[in-house]
C-alpha positions in Angstrom: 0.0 0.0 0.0 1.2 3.5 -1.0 0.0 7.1 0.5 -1.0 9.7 -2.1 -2.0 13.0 -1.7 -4.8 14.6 -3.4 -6.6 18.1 -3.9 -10.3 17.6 -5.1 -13.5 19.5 -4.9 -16.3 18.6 -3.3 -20.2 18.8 -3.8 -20.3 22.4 -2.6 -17.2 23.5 -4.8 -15.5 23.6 -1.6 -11.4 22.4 -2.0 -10.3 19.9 0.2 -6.7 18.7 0.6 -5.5 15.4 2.4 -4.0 11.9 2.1 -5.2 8.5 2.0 -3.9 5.1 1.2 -4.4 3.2 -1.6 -2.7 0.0 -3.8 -2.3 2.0 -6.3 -3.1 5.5 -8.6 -6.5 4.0 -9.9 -7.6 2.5 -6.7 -6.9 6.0 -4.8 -8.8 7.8 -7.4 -12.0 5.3 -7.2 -11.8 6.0 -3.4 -12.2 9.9 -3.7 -14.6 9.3 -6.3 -16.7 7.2 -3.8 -16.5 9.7 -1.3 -18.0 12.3 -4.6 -14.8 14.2 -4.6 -13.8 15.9 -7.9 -10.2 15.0 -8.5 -7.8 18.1 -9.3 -4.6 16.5 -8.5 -3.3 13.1 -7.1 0.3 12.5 -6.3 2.1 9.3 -4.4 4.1 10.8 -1.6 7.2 10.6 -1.7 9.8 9.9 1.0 11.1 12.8 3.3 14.6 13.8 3.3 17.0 11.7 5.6 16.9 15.4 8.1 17.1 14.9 11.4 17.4 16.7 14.8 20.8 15.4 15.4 24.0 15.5 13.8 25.1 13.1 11.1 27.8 12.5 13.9 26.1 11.9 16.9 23.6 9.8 15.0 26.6 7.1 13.9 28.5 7.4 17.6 24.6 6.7 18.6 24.2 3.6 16.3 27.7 2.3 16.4 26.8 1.9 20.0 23.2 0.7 19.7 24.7 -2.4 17.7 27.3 -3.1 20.1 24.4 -3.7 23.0 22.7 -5.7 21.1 25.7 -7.9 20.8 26.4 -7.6 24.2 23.2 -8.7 25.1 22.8 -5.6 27.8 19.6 -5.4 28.5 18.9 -1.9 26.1 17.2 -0.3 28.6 20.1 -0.4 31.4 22.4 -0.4 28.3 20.6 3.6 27.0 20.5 5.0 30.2 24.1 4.7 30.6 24.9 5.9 26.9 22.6 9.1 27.3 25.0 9.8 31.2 27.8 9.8 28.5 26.2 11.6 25.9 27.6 15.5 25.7 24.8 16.4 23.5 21.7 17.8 25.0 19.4 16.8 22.3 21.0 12.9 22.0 20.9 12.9 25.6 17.1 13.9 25.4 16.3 11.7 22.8 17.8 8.5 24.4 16.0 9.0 27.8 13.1 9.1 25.8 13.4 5.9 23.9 14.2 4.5 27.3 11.5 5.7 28.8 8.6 4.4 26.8 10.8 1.0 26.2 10.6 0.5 30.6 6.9 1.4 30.1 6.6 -1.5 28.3 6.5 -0.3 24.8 8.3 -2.9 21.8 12.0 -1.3 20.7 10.7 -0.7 17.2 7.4 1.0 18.5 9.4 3.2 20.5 11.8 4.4 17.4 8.5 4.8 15.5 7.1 7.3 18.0 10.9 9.6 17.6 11.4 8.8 13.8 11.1 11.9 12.9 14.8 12.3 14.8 16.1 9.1 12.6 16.6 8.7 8.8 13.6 7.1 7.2 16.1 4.2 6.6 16.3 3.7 10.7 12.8 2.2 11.2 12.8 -0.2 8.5 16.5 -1.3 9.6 15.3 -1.5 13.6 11.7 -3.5 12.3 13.7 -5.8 10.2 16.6 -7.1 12.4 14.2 -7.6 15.7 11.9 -9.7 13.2 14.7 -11.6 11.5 16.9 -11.9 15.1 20.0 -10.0 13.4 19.4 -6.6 15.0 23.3 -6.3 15.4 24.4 -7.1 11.8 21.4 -5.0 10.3 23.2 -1.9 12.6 26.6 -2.6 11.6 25.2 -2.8 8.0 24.0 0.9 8.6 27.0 1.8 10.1 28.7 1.0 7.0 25.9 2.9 4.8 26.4 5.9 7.0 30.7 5.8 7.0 30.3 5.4 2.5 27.7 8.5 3.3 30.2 10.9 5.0 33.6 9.5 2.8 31.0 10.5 -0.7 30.9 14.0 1.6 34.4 14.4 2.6 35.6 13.2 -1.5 33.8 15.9 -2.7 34.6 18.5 -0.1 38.5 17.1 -0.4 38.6 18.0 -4.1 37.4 21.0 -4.3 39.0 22.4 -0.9 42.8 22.9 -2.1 41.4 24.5 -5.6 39.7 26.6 -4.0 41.6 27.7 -1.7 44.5 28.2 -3.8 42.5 30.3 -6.0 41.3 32.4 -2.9 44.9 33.2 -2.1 45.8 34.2 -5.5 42.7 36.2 -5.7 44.5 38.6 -2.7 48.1 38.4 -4.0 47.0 39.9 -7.4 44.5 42.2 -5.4 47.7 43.0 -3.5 50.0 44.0 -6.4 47.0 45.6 -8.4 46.6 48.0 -5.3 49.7 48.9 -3.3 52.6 47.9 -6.2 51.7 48.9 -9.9 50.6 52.5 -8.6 54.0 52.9 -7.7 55.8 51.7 -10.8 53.3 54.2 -12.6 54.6 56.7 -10.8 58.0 56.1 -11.6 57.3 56.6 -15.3 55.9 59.3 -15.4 58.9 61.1 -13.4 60.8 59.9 -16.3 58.6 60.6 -18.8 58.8 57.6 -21.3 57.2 56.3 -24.0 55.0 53.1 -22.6 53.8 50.1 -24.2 50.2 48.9 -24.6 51.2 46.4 -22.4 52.1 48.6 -19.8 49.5 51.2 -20.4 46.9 48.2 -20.3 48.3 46.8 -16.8 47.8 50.6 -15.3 44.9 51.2 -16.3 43.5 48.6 -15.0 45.3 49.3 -11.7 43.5 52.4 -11.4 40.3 50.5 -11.5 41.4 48.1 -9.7 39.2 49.2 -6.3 35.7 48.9 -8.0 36.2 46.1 -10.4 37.5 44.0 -7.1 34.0 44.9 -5.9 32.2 44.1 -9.0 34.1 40.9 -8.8 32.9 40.1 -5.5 29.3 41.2 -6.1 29.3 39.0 -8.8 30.7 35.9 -6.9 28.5 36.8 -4.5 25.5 36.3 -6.3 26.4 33.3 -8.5 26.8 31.7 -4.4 23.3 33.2 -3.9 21.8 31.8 -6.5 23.0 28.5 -6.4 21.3 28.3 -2.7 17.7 29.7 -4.3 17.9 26.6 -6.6 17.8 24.6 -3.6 14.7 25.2 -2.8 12.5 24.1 -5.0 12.3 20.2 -7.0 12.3 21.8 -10.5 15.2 23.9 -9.8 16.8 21.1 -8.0 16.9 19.4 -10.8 18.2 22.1 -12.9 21.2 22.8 -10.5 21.9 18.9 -10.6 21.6 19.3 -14.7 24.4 21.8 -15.0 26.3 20.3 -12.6 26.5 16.8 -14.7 27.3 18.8 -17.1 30.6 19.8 -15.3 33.4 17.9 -16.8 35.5 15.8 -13.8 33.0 17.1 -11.7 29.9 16.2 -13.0 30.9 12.3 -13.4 32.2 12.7 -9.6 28.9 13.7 -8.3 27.1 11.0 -10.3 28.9 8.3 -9.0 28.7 9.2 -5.9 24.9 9.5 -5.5 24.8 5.9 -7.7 27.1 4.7 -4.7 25.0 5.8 -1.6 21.4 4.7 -3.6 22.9 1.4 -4.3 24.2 1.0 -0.6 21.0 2.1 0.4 19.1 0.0 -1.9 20.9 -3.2 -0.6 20.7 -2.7 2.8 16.9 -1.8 2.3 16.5 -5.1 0.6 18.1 -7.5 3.4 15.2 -5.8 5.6 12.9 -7.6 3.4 11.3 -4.2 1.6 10.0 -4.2 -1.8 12.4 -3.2 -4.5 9.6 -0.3 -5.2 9.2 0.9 -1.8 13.3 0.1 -1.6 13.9 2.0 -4.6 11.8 5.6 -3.0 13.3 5.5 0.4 16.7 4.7 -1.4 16.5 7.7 -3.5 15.3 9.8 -0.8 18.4 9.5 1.8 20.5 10.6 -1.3 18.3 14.0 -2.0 19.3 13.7 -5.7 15.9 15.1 -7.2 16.5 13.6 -10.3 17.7 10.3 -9.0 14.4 10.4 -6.7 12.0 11.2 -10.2 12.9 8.5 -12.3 12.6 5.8 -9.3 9.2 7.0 -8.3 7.9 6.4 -12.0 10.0 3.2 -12.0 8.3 2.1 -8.9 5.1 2.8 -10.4 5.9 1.0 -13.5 7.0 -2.1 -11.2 4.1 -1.9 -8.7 1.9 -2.1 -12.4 3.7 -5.9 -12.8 6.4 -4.5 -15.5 9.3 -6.0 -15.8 12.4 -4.2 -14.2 14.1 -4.1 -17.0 11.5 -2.8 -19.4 10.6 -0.4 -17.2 14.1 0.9 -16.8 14.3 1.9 -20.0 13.8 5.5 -19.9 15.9 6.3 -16.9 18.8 8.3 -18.0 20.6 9.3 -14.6 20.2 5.4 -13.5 22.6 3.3 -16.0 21.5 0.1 -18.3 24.3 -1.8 -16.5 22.6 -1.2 -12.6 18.8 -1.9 -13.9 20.5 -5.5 -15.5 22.6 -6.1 -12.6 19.4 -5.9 -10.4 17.5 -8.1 -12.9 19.8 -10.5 -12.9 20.4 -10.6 -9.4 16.3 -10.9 -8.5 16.5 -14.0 -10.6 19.8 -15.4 -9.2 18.5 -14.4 -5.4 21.3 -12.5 -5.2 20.2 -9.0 -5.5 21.9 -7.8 -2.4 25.0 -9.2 -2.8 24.6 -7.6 -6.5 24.1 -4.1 -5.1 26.7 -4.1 -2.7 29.2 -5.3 -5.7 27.8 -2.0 -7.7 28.0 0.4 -4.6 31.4 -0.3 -4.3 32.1 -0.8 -8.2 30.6 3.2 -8.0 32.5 4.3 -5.0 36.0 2.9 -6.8 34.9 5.5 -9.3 34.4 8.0 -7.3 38.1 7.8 -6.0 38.9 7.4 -9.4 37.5 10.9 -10.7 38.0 12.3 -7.7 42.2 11.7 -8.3 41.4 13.1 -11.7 39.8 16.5 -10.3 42.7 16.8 -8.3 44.7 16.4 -10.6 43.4 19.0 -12.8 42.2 21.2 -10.9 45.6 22.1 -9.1 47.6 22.4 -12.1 45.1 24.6 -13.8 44.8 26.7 -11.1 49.0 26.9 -10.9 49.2 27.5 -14.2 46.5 30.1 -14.1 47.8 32.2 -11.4 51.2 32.2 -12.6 51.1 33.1 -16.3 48.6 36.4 -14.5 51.4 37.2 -12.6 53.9 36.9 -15.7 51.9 38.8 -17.9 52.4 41.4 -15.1 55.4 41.3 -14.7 56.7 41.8 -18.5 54.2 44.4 -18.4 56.0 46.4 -15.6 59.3 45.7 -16.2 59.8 46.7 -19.9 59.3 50.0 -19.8 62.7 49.3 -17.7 65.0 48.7 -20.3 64.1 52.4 -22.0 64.7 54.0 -18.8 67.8 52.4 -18.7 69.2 53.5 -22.1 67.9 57.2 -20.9 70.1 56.9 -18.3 72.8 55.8 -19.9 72.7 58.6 -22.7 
């Protein structure tokens, strides 16, 4: 069963808004019609985002430890009041003593993480459900642990490659400020004083030196609002999926961050599958704890396409962002009953290419930048000093 949301009108004219739970699109929509609702929209919900009200941090300290009780054998609820005396964090601290009090008023472990999911990943309650059912609580944690740890390195890569670029650039940015304000003005002044003939090179270089105040504040206006931008397309799907568009359009870059979010959904994906879920319901929650808009699109319709009976692989053929090779590789490992094996081998066939490209940015990137910088400061330099050599020959004569 899947929840859609729906705006309809009823008998009156009056809108109404809600949700309600259906198999499928058709069934939802004979439901409202039942209740003699005019249909304006209807939409399957899709997952929420894997936010939460603690840090990505404290919530892998918090599960590393959870899965080490559980192997223990502590009984949890001795086991939590000790972690949350440990716990610096107010808001862990909070949250444990609350799982441990509804678990010593005699609530089930998973129904007390259902009442506080909205502090866990969507992936946390299906993981928790799943391992108490199956009696492998522990491995399904240490599972997630490892999900979580590709999570932050797929973080950290990307960070990591564009760190040292970046700040090299930002440090060449205020050398050439530098020389553009406090040195060329003083080489100008030396020419005139001798009164020489100056090449366009030179005359080029000190002119722009004189400008050198506002177009540094142009400059930064301009960064400025390329940054600002970026963040405004971050808040909306469609322009979500426009920023992620020109960023896979990025050379290095581009193939870096798509790699990265095929990783984490295939990670996700597997360990979503050894909790016994659907591959469609998989394939959503999946794509939601990687907030890839685009990735999260074309799984919705595939999940709707598989929910309809259609094969996997027919119904993968329209994705573009998910590739041929991971739609067969999950067909072939449904049939072998080895899909999560399968989907382990991809996430880590995808995050081996993520340290590849990621070697490749660096490479590029720091080189370019080098090069960059110095032939700016080169052309800067011929420009200042050849006025030098005619100064020279005036002195001489």
């Amino acid at each position: 069963m899947s929840i859609f949301e729906y705006q309809a009108l009823n008998p009156n004219g009056r809108l109404m808004t809600g949700t309600l739970e259906a198999a499928d699109r058709d069934q939802a929509a004979d439901l409202l019609g039942q209740m003699k609702l005019t249909v304006n929209s209807l939409e399957k919900s899709r997952p929420a985002k894997p936010k939460t009200t603690i840090g990505r941090s404290e919530f892998l300290l918090f599960n590393q430890q959870l899965a080490s009780l559980t192997k223990t054998g502590i009984p949890l609820e001795k086991g939590l009041r000790e972690l949350a005396a440990d716990t610096v964090s107010k808001s862990m601290r909070k949250l444990i003593a609350n799982l441990v009090d509804k678990l010593e008023s005699g609530a089930p472990l998973e129904d007390a993480f259902e009442q506080s999911s909205k502090n866990f990943p969507p992936l946390y309650r299906h993981i928790i459900q799943a391992g108490i059912k199956t009696g492998r609580l522990n491995e399904m944690l240490t599972s997630l642990n490892r999900h979580l740890e590709m999570a932050n390195q797929t973080r950290r890569i990307i960070f990591e490659a564009l760190c040292y670029p970046l700040v090299v650039l930002v440090l060449a940015f205020a050398v050439i400020s530098f020389l553009f304000i406090g040195i060329i003005p003083q080489f100008e002044t030396i020419y005139l004083d001798f009164g020489i003939d100056l090449p366009s090179i030179t005359m080029f270089m000190l002119k722009l030196s004189r400008n050198a105040v506002p177009s540094l504040i142009s400059i930064s206006i301009f960064i400025g609002s390329v940054i600002f931008i970026w963040k405004i397309f971050a808040l909306t799907k469609p322009t979500r999926r426009f920023k992620e568009s020109l960023l896979l359009e990025i050379p290095v870059l581009g193939r870096l961050y798509h790699f990265s979010m095929l990783s984490r959904f295939a990670d996700s994906l597997a360990l979503l599958i050894a909790t016994g879920c659907d591959l469609a319901q998989a394939m959503n929650i999946a794509a939601g704890t990687t907030a890839c808009e685009t990735l999260i699109r074309e799984t919705d319709a595939l999940g709707q396409q598989l929910q309809a009976g259609a094969n996997i692989t027919d119904a993968g053929q329209f994705c573009s962002f998910i590739p041929k090779i991971f739609i067969y590789s999950i067909q072939l490992g449904s049939q072998r009953n080895e899909l999560t094996d399968n989907l382990y081998g991809l996430a880590d066939m995808y995050d081996q290419q993520v340290n590849f490209h990621q070697t490749r940015l660096q490479s590029f990137l720091l080189p370019f930048m080098l090069i960059l910088v110095g032939g700016i400061v080169a052309f800067m330099v011929i420009a200042l000093f050849m006025p030098m050599f005619s100064m020279i020959q005036q002195l001489s004569n």
